[in-house]
MIMARDREN-359117 format. One record per residue: x, y, z of N, C-alpha, C in turn; residue number from 1; residue in three letters. Coordinates in Angstrom, 2 decimals, always signed. Example, Ala and Ser with C-alpha at 12.3 -4.5 7.8 and 13.67 -1.06 7.14 Angstrom:
<zakes>
((+13.19 -5.69 +7.80) (+12.30 -4.50 +7.80) (+13.20 -3.30 +7.80) 1 'ALA')
((+12.85 -2.25 +7.08) (+13.67 -1.06 +7.14) (+12.90 +0.03 +7.87) 2 'SER')
</zakes>
This chain:
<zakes>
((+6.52 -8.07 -10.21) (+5.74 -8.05 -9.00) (+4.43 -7.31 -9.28) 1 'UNK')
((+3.17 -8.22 -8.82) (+1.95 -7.46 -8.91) (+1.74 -6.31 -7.61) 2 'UNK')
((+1.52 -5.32 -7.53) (+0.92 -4.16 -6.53) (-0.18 -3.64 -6.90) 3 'UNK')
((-1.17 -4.06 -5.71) (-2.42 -2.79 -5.89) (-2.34 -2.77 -4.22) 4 'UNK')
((-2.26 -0.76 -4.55) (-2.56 -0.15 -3.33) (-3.50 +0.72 -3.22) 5 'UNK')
((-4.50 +0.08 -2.08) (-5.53 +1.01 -1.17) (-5.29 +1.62 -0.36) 6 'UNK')
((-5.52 +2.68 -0.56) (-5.08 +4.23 -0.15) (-6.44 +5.36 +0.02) 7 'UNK')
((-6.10 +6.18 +0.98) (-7.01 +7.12 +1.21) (-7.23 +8.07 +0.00) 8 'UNK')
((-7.89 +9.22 -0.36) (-8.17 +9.94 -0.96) (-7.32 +11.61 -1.24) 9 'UNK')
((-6.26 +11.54 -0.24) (-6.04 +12.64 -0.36) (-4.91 +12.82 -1.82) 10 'UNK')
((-5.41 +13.69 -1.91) (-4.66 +13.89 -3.57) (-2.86 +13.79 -3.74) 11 'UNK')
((-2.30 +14.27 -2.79) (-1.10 +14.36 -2.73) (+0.01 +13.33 -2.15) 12 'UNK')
((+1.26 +13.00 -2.46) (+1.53 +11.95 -1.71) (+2.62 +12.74 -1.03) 13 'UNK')
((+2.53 +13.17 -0.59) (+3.24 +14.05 +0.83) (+2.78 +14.35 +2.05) 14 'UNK')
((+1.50 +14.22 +2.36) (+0.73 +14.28 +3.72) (+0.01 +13.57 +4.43) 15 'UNK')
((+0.39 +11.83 +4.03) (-0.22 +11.05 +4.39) (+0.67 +9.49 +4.22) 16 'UNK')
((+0.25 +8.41 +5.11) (+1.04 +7.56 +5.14) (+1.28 +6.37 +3.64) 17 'UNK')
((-0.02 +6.68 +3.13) (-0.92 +6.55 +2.14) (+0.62 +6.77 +1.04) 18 'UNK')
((+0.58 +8.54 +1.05) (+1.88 +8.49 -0.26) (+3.14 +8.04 +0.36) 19 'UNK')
((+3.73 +7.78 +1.81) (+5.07 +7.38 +1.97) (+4.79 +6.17 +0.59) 20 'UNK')
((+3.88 +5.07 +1.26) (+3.89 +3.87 +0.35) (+4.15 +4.36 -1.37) 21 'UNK')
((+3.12 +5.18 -1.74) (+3.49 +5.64 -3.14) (+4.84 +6.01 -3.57) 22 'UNK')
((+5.40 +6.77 -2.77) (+6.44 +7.28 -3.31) (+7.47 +5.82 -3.43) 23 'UNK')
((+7.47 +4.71 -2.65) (+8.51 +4.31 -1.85) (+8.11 +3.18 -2.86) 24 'UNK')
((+7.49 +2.80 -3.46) (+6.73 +1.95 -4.12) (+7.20 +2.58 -5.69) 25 'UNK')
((+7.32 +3.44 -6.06) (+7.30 +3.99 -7.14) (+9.13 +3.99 -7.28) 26 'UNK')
((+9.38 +4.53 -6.31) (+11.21 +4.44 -5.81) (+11.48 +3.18 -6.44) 27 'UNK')
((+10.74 +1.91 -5.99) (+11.48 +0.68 -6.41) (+11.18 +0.25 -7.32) 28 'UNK')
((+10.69 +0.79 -8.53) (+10.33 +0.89 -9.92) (+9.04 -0.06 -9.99) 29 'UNK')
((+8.19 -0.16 -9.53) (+7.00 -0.74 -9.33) (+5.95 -0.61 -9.82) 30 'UNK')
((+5.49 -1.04 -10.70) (+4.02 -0.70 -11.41) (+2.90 -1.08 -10.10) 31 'UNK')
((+2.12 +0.56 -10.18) (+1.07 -0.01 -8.48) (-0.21 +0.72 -9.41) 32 'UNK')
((-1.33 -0.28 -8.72) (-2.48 +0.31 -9.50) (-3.19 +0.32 -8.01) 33 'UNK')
((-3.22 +1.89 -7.73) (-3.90 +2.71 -7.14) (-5.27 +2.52 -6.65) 34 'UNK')
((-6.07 +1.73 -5.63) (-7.69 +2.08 -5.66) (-7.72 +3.21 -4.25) 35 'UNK')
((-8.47 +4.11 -4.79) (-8.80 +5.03 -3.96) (-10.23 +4.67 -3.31) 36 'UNK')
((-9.95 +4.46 -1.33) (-11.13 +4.09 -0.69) (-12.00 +5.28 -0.49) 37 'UNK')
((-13.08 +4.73 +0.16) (-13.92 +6.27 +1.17) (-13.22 +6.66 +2.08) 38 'UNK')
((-13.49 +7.97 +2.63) (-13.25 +8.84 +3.78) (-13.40 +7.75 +4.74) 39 'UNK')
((-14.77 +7.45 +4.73) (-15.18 +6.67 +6.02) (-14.61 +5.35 +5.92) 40 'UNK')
((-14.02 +4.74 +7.46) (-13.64 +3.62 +7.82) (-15.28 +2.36 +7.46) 41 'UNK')
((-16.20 +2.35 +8.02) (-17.09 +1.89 +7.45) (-17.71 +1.50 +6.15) 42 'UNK')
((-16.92 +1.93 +5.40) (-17.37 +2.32 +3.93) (-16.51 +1.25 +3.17) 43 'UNK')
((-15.74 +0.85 +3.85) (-14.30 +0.03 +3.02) (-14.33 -1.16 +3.34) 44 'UNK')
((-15.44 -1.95 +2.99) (-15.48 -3.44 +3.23) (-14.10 -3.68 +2.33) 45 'UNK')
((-14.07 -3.71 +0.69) (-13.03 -4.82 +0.67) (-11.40 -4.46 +1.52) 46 'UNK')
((-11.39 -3.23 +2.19) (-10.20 -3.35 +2.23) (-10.33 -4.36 +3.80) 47 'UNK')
((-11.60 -4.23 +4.29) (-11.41 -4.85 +5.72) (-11.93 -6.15 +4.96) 48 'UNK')
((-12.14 -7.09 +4.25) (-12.34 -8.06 +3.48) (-10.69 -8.79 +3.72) 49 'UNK')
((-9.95 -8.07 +3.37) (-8.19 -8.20 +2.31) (-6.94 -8.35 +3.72) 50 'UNK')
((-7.31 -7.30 +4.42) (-6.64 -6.93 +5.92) (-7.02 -7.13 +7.34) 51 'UNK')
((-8.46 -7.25 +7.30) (-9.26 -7.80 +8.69) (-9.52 -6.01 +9.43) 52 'UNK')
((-9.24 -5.23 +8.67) (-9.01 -3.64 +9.38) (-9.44 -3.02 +8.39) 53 'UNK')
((-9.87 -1.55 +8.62) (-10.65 -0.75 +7.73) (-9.11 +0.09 +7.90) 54 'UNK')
((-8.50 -0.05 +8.09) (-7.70 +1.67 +7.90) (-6.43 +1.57 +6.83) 55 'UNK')
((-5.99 +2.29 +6.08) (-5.28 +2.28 +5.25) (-3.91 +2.64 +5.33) 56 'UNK')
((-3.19 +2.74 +4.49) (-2.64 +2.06 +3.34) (-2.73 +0.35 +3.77) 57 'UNK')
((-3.16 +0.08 +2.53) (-2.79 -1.69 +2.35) (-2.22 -1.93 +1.04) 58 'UNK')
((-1.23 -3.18 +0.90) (-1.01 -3.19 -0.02) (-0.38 -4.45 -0.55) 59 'UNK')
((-1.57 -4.71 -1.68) (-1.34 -6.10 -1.58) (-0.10 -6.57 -2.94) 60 'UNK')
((+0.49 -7.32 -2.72) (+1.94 -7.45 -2.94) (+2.17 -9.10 -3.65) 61 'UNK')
((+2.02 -9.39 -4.65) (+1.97 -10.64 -5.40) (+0.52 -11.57 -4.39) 62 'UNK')
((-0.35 -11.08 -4.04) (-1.40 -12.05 -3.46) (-1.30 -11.58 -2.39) 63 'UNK')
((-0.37 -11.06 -1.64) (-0.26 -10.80 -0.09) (-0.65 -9.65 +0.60) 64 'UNK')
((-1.36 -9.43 +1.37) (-2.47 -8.44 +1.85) (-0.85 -8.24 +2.86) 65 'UNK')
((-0.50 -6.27 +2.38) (+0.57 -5.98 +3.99) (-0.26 -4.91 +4.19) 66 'UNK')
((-0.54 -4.75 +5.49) (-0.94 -3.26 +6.16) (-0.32 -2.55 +6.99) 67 'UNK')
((-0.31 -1.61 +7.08) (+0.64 -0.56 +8.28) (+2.05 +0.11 +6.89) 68 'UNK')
((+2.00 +1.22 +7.12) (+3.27 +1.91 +5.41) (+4.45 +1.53 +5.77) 69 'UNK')
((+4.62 +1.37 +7.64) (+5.90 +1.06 +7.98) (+6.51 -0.69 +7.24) 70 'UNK')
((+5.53 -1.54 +7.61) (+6.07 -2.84 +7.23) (+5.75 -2.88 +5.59) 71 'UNK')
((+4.45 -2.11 +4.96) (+4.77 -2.40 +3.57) (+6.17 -1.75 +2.79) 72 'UNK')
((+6.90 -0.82 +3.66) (+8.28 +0.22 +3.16) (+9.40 -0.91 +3.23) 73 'UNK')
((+9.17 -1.78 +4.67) (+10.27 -2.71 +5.41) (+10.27 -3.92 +3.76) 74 'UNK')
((+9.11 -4.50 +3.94) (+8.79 -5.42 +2.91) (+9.10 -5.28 +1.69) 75 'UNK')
((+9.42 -4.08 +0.84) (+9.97 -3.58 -0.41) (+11.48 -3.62 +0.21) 76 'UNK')
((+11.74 -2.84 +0.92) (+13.30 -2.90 +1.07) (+13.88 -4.90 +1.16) 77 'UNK')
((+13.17 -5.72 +1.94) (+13.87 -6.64 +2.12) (+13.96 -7.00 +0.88) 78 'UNK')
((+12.52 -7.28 -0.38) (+12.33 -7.58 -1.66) (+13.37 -7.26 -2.39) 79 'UNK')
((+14.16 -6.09 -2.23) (+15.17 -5.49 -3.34) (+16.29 -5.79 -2.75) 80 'UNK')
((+16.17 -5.99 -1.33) (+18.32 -6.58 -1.16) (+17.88 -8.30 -1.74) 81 'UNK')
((+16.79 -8.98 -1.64) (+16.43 -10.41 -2.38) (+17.27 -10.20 -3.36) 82 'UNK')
((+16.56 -9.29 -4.44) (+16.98 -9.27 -5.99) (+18.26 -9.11 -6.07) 83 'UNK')
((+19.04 -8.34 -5.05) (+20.10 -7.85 -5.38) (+21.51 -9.01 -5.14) 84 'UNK')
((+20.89 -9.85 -4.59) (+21.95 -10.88 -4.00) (+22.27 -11.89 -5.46) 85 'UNK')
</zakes>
């Protein structure tokens, strides 16, 4: 599975919705290549290019633009009971 996730800037993945995805992404043994956006919502054409929305985490998932950490977390979990069947 290809992953690149756009994500805010803050360094840590513990204080932001940004690292749930990291961690949870990393959990399901996932190679993710990381782009770190601007602060500013304005500043992030491609992610509002990819999602139709400036706000982050996005994460695009074999071609597929998911936004919001809740449905990209949901979307890994369904992916791995897939594999597991």
């Amino acid at each position: 599975m290809s992953v690149v996730l756009y994500r805010c800037r803050t360094p840590t993945n513990w204080l932001c919705p940004c690292g749930r995805v990291a961690r949870a992404l990393r959990g399901a043994g996932e190679e993710v290549q990381e782009m770190r956006v601007p602060w500013r919502r304005r500043d992030r054409a491609e992610v509002q290019a990819l999602s139709g929305q400036a706000t982050v985490p996005v994460a695009v998932i074999d071609g597929d633009a998911i936004c919001d950490s809740r449905r990209i977390v949901q979307h890994l979990h369904k992916g791995v009971g897939r594999d597991a069947k």
